[in-house]
Phi, psi and omega in degrees: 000148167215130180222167177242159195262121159321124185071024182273193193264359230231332198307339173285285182000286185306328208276341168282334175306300182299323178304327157303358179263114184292309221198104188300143181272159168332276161339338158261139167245142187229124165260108207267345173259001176260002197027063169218153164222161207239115162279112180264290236173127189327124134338110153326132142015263182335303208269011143266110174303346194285129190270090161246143180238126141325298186276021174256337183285312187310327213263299168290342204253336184275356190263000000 
C-alpha cells in the first residue's frame, strides 16, 4: 500500500496529479481522497500503455 502523510509538501501536487487520472487499470486500487493505493496484483504486458521495447532494455543493461 502507498499512502502520504497529510499536510506533506508533496500533497497538492499528488492531489493534482490524480484529478488527471480519468481511469485506474484492473490491477490497481486508488482512493483519490484518502491519497492512497493498493497494488492487487502484478500487471500483464497487455494492460501497460507505455510505448516500451523490453528488448532494448534488456540490451542496454547486458553490455
Amino acid at each position: 500500500m502507498i499512502t502520504f502523510k497529510a499536510q506533506s509538501d508533496a500533497e497538492n501536487t499528488i492531489r493534482d496529479a490524480t484529478e488527471l487520472v480519468a481511469q485506474v487499470p484492473a490491477w490497481l486500487q486508488a482512493d483519490h481522497d484518502q491519497l492512497t493505493a493498493k497494488v492487487l496484483r502484478h500487471p500483464e504486458r497487455a494492460e501497460i500503455a507505455a510505448p516500451v521495447q523490453e528488448q532494448l532494455i534488456v540490451e542496454l543493461y547486458s553490455k
